[in-house]
DSSP file (Angstrom, degrees, kcal/mol; ACC not computed):
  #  RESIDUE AA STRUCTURE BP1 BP2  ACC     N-H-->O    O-->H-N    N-H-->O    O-->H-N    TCO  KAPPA ALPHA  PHI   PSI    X-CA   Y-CA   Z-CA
    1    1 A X              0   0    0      0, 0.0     5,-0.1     0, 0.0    22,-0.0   0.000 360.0 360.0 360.0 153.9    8.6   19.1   -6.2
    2    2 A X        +     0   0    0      5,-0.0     5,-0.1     3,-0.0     0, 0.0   0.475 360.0 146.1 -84.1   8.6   11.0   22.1   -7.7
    3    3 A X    >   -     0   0    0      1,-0.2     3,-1.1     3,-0.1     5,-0.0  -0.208  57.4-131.5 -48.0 137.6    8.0   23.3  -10.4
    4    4 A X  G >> S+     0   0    0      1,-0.2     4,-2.0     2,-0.2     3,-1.2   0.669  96.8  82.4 -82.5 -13.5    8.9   27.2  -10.2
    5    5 A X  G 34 S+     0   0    0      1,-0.2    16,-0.8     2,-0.1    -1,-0.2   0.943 109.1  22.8 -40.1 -37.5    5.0   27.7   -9.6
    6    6 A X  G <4 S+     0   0    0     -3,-1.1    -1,-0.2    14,-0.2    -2,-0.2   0.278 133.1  36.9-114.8  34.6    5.6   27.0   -6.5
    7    7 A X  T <4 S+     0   0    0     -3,-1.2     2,-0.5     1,-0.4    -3,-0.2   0.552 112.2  51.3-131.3 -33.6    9.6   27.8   -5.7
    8    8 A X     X  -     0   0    0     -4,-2.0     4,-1.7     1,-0.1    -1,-0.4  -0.957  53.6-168.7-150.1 113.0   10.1   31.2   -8.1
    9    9 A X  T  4 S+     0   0    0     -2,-0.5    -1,-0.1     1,-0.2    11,-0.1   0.488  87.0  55.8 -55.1 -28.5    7.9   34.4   -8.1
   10   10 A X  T  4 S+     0   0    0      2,-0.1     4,-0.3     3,-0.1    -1,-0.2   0.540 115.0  41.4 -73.7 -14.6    9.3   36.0  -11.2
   11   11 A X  T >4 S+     0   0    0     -7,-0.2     3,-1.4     1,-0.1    -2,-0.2   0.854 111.4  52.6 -97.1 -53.0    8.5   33.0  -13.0
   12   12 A X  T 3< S+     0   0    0     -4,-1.7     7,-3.0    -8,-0.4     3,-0.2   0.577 101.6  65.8 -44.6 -13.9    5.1   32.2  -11.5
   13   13 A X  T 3  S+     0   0    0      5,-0.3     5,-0.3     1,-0.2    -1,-0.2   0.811  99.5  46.2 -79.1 -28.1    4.1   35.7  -12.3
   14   14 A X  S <  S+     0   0    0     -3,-1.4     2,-0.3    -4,-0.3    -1,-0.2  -0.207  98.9  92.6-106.4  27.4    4.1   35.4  -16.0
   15   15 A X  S >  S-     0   0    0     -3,-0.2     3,-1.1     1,-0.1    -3,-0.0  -0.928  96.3 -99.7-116.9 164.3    2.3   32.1  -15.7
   16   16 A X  T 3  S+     0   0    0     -2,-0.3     2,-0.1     1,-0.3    -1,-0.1   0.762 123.7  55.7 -46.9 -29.6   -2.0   31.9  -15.8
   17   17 A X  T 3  S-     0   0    0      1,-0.1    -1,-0.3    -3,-0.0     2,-0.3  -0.126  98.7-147.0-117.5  56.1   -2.1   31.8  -12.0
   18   18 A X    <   +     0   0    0     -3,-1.1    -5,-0.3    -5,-0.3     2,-0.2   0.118  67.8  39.8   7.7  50.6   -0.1   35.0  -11.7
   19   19 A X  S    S-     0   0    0     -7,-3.0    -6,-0.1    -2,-0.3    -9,-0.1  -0.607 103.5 -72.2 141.1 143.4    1.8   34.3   -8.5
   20   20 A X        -     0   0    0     -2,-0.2     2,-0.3   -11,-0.1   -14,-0.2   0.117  54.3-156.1 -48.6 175.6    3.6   31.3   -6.9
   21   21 A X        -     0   0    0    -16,-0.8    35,-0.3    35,-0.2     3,-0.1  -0.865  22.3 -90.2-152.9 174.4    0.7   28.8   -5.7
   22   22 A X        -     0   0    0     33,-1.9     2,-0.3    -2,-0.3    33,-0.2  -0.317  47.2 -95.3 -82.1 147.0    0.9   25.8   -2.7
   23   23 A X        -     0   0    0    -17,-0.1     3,-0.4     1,-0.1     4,-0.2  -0.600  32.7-126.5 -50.1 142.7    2.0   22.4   -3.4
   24   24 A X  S >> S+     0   0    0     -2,-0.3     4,-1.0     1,-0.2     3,-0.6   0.718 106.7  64.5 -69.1 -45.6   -1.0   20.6   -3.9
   25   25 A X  H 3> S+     0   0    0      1,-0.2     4,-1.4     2,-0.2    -1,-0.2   0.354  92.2  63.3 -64.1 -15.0    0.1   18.1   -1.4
   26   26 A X  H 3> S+     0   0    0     -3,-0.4     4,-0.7     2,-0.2    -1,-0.2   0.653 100.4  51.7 -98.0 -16.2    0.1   20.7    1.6
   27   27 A X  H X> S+     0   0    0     -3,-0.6     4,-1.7    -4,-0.2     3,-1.0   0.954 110.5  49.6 -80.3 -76.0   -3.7   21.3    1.4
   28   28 A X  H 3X S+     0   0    0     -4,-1.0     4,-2.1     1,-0.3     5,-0.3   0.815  94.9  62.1 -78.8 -32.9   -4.4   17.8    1.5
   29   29 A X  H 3X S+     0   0    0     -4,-1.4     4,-1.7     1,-0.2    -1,-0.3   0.940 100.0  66.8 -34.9 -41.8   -2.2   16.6    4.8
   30   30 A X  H <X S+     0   0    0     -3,-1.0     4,-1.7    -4,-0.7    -2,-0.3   0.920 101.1  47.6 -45.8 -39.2   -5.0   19.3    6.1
   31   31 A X  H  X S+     0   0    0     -4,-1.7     4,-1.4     1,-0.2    -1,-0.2   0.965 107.9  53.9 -74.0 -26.7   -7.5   16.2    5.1
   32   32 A X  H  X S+     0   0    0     -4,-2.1     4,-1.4     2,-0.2    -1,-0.2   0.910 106.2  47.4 -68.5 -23.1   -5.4   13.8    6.8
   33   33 A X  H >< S+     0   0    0     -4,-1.7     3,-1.8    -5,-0.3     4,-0.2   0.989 106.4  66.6 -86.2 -58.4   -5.5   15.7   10.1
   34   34 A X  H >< S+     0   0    0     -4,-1.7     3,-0.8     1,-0.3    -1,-0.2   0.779 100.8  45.9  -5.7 -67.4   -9.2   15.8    9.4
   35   35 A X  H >< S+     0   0    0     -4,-1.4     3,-1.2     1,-0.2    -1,-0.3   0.757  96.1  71.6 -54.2 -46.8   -9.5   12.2    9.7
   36   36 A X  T << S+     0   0    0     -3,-1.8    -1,-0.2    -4,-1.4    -2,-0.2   0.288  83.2  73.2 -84.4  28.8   -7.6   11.8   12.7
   37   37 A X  T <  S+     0   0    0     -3,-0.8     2,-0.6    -4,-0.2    -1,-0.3   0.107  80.7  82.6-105.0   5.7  -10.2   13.2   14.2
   38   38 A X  S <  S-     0   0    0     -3,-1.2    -3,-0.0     2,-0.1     0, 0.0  -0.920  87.5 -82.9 -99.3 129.1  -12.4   10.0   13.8
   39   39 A X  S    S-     0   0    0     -2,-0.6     2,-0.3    61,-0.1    -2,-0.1  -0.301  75.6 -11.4 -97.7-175.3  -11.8    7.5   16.4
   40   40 A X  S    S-     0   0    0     -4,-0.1     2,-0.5    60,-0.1    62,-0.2  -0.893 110.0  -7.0 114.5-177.4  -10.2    5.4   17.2
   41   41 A X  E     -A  101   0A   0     60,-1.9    60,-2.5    -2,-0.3     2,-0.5  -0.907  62.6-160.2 -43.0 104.3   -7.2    3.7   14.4
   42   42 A X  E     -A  100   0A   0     -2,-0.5     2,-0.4    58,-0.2    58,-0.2  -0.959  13.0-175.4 -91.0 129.9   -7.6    5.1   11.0
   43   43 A X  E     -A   99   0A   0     56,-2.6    56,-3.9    -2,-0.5     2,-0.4  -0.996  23.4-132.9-129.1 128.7   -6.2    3.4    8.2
   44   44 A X  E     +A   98   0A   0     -2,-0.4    54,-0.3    54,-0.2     3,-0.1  -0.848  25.7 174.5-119.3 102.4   -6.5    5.2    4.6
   45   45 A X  E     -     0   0A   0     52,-2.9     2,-0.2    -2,-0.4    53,-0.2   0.912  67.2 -19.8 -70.9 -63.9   -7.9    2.6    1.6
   46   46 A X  E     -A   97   0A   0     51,-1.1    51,-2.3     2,-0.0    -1,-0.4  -0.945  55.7-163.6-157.6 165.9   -8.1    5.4   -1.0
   47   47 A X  E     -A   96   0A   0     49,-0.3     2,-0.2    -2,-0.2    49,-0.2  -0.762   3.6-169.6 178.7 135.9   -8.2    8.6   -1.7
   48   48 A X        -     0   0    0     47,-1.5     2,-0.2    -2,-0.3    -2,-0.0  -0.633   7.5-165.6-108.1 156.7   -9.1   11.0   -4.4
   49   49 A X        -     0   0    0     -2,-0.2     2,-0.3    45,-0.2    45,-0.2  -0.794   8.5-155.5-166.9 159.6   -8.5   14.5   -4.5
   50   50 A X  E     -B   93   0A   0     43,-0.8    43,-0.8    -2,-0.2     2,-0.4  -0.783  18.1-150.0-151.1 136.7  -10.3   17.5   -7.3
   51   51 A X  E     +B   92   0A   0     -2,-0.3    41,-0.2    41,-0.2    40,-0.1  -0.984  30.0 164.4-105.8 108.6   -7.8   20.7   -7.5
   52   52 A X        +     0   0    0     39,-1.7     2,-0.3    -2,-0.4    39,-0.2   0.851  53.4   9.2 -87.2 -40.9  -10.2   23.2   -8.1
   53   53 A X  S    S-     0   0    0     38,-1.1     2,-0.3    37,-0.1    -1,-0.2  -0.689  89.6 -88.0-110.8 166.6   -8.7   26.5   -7.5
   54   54 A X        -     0   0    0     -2,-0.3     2,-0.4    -3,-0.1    38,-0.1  -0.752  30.7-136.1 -53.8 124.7   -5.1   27.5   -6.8
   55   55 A X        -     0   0    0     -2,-0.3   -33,-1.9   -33,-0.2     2,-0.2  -0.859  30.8-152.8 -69.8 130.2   -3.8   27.4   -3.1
   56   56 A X    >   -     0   0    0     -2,-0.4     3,-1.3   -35,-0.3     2,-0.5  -0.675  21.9 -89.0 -81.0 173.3   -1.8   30.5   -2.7
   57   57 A X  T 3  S+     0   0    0      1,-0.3     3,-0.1    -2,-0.2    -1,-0.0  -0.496 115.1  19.4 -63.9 120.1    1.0   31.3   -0.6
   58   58 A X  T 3  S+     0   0    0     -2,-0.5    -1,-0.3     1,-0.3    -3,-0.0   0.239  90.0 142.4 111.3 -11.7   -0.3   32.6    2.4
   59   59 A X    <   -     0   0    0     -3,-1.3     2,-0.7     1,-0.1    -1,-0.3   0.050  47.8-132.1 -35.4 139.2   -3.7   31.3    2.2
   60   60 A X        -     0   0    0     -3,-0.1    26,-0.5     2,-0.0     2,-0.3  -0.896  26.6-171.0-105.8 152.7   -5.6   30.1    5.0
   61   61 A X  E     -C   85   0A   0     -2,-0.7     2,-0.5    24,-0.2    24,-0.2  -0.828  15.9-171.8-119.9 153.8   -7.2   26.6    4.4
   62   62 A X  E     -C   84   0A   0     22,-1.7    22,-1.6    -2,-0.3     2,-0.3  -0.970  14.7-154.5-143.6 138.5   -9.7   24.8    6.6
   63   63 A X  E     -C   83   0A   0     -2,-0.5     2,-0.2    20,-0.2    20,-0.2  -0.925  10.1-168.1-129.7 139.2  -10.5   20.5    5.2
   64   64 A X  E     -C   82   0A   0     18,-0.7    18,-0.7    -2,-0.3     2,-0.2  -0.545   2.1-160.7-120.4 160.2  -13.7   19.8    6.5
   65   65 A X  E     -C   81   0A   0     -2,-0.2     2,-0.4    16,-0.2    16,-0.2  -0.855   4.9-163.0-151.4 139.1  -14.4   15.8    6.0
   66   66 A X  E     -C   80   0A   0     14,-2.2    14,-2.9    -2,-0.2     2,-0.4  -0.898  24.7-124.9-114.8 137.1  -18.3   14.4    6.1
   67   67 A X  E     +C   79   0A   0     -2,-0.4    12,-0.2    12,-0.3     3,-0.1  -0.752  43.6 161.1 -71.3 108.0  -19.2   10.7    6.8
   68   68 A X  E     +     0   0A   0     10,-4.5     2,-0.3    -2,-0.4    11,-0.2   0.477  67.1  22.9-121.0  -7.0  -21.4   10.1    3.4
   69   69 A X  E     -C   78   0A   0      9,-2.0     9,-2.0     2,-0.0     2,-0.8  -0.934  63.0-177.3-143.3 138.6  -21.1    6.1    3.5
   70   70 A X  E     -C   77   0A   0     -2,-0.3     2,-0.3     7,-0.2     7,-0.2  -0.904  14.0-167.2-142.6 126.9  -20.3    3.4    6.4
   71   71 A X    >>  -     0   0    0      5,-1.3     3,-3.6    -2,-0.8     4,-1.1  -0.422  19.6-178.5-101.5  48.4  -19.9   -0.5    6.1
   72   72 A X  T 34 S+     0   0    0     -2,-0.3    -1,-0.1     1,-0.3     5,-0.0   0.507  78.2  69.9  -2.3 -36.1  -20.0   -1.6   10.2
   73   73 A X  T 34 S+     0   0    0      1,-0.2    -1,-0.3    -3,-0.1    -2,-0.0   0.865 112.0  20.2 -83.8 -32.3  -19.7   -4.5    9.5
   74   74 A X  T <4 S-     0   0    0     -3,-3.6    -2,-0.2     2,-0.1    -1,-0.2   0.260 103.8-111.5 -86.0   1.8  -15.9   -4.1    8.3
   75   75 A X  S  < S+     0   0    0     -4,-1.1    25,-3.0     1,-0.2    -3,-0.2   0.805  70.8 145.1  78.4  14.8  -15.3   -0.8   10.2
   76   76 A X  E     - D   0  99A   0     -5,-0.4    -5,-1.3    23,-0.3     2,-0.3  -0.561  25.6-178.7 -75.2 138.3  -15.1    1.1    6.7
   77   77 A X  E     -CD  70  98A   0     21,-1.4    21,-2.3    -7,-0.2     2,-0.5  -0.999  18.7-149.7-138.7 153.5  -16.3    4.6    6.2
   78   78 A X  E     -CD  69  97A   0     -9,-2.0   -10,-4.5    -2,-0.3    -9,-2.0  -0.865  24.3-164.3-113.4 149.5  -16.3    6.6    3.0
   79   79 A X  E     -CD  67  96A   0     17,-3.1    17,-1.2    -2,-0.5     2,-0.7  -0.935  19.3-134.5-120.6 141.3  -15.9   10.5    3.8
   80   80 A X  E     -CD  66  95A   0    -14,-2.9   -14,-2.2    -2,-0.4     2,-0.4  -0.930  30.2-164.4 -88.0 124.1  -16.5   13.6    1.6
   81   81 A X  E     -CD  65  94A   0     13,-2.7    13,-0.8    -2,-0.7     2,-0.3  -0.923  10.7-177.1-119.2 133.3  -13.6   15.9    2.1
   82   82 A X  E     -CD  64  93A   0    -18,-0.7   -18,-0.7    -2,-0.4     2,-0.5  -0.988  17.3-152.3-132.3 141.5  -13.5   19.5    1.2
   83   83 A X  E     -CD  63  92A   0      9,-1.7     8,-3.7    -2,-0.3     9,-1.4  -0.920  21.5-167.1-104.5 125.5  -10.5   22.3    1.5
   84   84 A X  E     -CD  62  90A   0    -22,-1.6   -22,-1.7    -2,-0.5     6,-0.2  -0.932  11.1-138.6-120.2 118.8  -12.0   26.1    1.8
   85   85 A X  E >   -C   61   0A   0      4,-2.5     3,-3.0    -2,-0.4   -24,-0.2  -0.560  37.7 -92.8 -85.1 165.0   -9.8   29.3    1.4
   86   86 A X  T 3  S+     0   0    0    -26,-0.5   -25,-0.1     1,-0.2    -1,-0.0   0.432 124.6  55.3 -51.8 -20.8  -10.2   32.2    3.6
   87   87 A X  T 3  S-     0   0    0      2,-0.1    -1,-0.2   -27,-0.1    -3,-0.0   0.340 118.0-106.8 -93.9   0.1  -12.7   33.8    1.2
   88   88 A X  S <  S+     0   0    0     -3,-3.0     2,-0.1     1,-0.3    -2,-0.1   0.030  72.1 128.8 134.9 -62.6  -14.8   31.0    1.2
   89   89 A X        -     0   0    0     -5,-0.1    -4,-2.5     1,-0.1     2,-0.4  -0.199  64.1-100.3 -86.6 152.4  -14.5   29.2   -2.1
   90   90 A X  E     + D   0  84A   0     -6,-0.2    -6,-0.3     1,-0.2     3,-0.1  -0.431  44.2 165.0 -54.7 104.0  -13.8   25.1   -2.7
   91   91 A X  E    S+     0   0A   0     -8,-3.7   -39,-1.7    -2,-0.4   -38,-1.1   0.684  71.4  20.9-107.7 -29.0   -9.8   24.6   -3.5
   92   92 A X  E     +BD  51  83A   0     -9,-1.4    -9,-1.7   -41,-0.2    -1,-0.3  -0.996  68.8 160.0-146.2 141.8  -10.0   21.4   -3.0
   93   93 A X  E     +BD  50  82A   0    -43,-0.8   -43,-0.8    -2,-0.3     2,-0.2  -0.923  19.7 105.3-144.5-164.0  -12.6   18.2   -2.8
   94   94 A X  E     - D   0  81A   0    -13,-0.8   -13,-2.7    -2,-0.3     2,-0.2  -0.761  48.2 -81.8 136.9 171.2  -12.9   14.6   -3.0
   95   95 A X  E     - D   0  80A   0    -15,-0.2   -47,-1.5    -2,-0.2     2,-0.3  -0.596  20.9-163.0-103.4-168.2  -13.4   11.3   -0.9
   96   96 A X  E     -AD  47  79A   0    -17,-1.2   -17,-3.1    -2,-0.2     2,-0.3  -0.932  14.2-142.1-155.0 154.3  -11.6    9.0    1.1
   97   97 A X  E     -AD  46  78A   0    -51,-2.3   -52,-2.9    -2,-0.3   -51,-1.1  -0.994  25.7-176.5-134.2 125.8  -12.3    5.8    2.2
   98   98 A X  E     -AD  44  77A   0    -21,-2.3   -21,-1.4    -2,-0.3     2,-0.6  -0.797  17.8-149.7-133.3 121.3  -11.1    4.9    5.8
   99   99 A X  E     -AD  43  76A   0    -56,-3.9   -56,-2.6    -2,-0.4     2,-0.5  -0.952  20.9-150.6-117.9 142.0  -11.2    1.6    8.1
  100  100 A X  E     -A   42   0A   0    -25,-3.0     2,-0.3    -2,-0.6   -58,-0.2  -0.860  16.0-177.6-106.8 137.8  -11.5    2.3   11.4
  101  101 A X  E     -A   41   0A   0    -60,-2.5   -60,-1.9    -2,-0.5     3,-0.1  -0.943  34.0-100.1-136.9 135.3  -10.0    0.0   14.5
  102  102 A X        -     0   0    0     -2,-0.3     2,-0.4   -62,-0.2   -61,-0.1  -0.274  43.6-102.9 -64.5 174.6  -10.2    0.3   18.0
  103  103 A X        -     0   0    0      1,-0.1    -1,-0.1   -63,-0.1   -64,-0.0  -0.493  47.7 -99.5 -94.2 116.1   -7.4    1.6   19.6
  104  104 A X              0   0    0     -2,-0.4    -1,-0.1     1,-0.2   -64,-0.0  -0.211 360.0 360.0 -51.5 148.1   -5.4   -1.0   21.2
  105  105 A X              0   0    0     -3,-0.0    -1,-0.2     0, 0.0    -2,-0.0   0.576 360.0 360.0 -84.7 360.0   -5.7   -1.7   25.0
């Protein structure tokens, strides 16, 4: 999107989060890449996302994703996913809910 939070620094300055900030949407592809770290076929049911903090520009992010539910019997797992700035603190959380498939032969 063209919101000047994240496109224009003179405008973003004079706003509450006093400096451009990430699309929201760049953070969380980091959760997808997460995922494709499960094996296997992952196929994405739902997912919910918490903005807590601002991403800024230049920020480094690392999305962590924990297995907190699994239903074997369909190949579903539900995951807790969290995004971490360089200082530490939570920018982003949420789940996800995942079916997983073998990999075709």
């Amino acid at each position: 999107d063209f919101n000047p939070v994240h496109m224009c620094e003179e405008y973003a300055k004079k706003t509450f989060f006093g400096g451009r900030i990430s699309h929201g949407i760049f953070p969380i592809l980091l959760l997808s890449a997460a995922m494709a770290k499960l094996p296997g076929l992952v196929i994405f049911l739902s997912q919910s996302v918490r903005f807590l903090k601002p991403v800024r520009i230049g920020d480094t992010i690392t999305a962590t994703a924990e297995v907190i539910e699994t239903r074997k019997d369909k190949g579903i797992v539900t995951l807790k996913n969290i995004c971490v700035n360089q200082k530490g603190e939570i920018v982003i959380e949420g789940e996800a809910v995942c079916r997983l498939y073998e990999p075709p032969a």
